[in-house]
C-alpha positions in Angstrom: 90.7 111.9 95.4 93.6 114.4 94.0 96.9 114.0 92.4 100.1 113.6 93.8 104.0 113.2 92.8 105.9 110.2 94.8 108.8 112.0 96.3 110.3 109.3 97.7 110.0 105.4 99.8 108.8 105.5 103.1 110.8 102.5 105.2 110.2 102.0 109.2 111.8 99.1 111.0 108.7 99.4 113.8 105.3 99.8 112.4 101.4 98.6 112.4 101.3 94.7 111.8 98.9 96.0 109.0 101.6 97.5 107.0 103.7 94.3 106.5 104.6 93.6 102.9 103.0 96.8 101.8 104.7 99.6 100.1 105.0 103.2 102.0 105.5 106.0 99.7 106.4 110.0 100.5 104.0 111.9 98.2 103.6 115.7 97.4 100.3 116.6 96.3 100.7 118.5 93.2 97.4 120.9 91.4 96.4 119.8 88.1 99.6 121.5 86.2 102.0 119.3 88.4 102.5 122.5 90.9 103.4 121.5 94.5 100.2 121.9 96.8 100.0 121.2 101.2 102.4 119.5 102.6 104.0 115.8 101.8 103.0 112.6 103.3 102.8 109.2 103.1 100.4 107.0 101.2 100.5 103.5 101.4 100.8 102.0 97.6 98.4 99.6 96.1 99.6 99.8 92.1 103.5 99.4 92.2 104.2 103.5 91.7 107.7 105.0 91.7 109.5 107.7 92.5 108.7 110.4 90.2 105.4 108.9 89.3 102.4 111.3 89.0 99.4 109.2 91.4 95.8 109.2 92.1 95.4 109.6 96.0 92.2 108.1 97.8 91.5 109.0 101.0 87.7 108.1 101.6 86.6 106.6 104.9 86.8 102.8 104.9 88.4 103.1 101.2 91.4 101.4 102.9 89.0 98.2 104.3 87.4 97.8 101.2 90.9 97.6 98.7 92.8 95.3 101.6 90.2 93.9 103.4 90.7 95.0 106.6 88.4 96.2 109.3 89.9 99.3 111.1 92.8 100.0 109.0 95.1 102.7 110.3 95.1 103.4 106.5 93.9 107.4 105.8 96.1 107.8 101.8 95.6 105.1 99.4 97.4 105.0 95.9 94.8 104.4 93.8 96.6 104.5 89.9 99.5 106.2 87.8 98.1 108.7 85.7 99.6 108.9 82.5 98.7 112.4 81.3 96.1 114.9 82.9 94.3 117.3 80.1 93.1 120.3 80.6 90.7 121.5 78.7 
């Protein structure tokens, strides 16, 4: 899991039956003082994030069957939550 910034909405006219009526976002991960880190991608959303949001990224094996229920998703970045506020400490 790490933290990201949604940069953006993904939308594709051709694409996995599995992604139907889900939301595709462009994220940046970000280090834990909001500073851009990697490259962007695209997560698919689970929690109803928007641009600008701050995110919690999962990306476990089978993390993707277990949220949608769906046996060989072609799922690898999940949006887990919206963080609020990260504290360092």
């Amino acid at each position: 899991m790490y933290p990201a910034k949604v940069i953006g909405k993904v939308t594709s006219v051709i694409k996995h039956p599995i992604y139907e009526n889900k939301s595709m976002l462009l994220i940046q991960p970000i280090d834990l003082k909001h500073n851009p880190k990697g490259k962007a991608i695209i997560a698919v959303d689970y929690v109803g994030a928007g641009e600008g949001d701050i995110v919690l990224i999962g990306n476990a094996p089978g993390q993707a069957k277990e949220v949608f229920n769906v046996d060989n998703a072609p799922i690898r970045e999940l949006v887990m939550a919206i963080i609020d506020r990260i504290d360092l400490v």
